[in-house]
N, C-alpha and C positions, 0 to 999 in steps of 0.2 A: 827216518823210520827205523824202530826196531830188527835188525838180523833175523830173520829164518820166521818171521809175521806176513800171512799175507795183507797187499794190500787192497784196501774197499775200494770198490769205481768211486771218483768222483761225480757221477750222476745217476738219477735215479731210472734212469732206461737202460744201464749196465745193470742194475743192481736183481733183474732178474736172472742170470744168470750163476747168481751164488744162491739161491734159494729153489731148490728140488723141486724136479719138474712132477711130481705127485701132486705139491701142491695147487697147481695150476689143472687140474682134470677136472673135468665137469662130474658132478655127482650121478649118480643113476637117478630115475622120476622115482622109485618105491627107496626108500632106507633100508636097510638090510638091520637085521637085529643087534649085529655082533661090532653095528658102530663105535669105536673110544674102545673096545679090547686091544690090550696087545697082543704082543705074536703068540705069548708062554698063555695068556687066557684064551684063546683062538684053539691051542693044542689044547689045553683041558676041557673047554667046555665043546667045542667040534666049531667049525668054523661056522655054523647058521644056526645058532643058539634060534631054539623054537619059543614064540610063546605060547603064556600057556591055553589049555584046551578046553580047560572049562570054564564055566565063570568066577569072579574072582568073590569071595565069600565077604562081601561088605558088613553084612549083621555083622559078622563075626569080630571083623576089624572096629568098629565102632564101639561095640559091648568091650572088649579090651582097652579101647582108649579112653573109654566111661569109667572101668574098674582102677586106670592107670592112674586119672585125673582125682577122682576120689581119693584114690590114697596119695597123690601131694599137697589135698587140702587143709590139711592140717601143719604139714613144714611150712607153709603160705604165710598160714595165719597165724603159725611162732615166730617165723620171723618178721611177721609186721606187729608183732605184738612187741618183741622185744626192741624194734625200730622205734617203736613210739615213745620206750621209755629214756631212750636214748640218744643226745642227737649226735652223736657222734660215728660215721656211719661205716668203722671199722668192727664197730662192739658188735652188733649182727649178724655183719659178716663173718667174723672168728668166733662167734657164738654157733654159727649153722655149719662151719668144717667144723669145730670138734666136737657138736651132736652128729654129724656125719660120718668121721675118724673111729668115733668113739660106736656108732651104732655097726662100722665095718666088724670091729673087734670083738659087738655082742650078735652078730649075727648067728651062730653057731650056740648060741646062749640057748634057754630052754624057753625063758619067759621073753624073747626076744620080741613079741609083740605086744610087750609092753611099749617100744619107745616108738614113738610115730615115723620117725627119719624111716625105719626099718621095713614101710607096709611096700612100697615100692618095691625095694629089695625082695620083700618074701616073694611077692607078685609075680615078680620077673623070675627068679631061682625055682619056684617050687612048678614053675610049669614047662622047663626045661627040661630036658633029654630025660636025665636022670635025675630025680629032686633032689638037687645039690641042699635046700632048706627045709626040712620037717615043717609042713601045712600047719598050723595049729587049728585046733577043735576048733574056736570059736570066728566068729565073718568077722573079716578082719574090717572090711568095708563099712560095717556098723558102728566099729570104734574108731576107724576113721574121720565118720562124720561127727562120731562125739566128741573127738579130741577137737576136732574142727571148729564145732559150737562154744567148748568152752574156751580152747584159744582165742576166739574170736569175742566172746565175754570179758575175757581177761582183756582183750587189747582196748575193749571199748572202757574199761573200768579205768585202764590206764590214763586214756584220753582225758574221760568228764572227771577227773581226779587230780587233772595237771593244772599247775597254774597258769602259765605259758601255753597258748596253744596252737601259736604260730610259728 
């Protein structure tokens, strides 16, 4: 053996007494809330983090992931549209980071809702704290679905216009 290593029992009826007698406590019948915090979120949040009191606003959260969903229908169906033209399934892929890349850097732009990567983005920024992205006038969720359609035109045009289409 290694110098200054301890060493393991050679059997498994030793081997509880290398492993901390916490683990071995019976749980309480209720869970407490502040289960999986450590000690430093124990001090921050108080050690019986409450839930919460009222009900939890579902409409709310669904109409958000309806509005969420909408604006990535259109990245969807760019990037299957550009898959189609391509079988090569890198081209897509680095077709969708640098309209991603590229829509980071026009995010601050004026006409930023022009590029579809970007509805997401606006979505999430402009209903933050302080609107980090200027709303634009027009529903973004309308262009959304129209980018959507005509991607989605485009990829079908791709297909019935391919020779190969397996």
């Amino acid at each position: 053996m290694w110098p200054g290593l301890p060493r393991l029992p050679s059997s498994f009826d030793s081997a509880a007494a290398y492993i901390p007698s916490a683990a071995y406590q019976s749980q309480p019948q209720g869970i407490p809330c502040d289960v999986g915090f450590s000690r430093d979120e124990r001090a921050i949040f108080g050690s019986a983090t409450r839930y919460p009191t009222g009900p939890l606003p579902h409409a709310r959260f669904l109409a958000e992931d309806l509005r969420f969903f909408l604006d990535c229908l259109p990245i969807v169906a760019l990037q299957y549209a550009v898959s189609l033209r391509f079988r090569n399934f890198l081209v897509p892929v680095g077709f969708g980071f640098m309209l991603w890349v590229g829509t980071l850097a026009a995010l601050s732009w004026r006409w930023n809702f022009l590029i579809p990567y970007a509805y997401p983005m606006i979505e999430y920024l402009k209903d933050a704290g302080r609107a980090k992205v200027a709303a634009p006038a027009i529903d973004l969720h309308a262009m959304a679905i129209g980018y959507f359609v005509l991607f989605t035109l485009a990829g079908y045009g791709v297909f019935a216009t391919r020779q190969e289409k397996g």
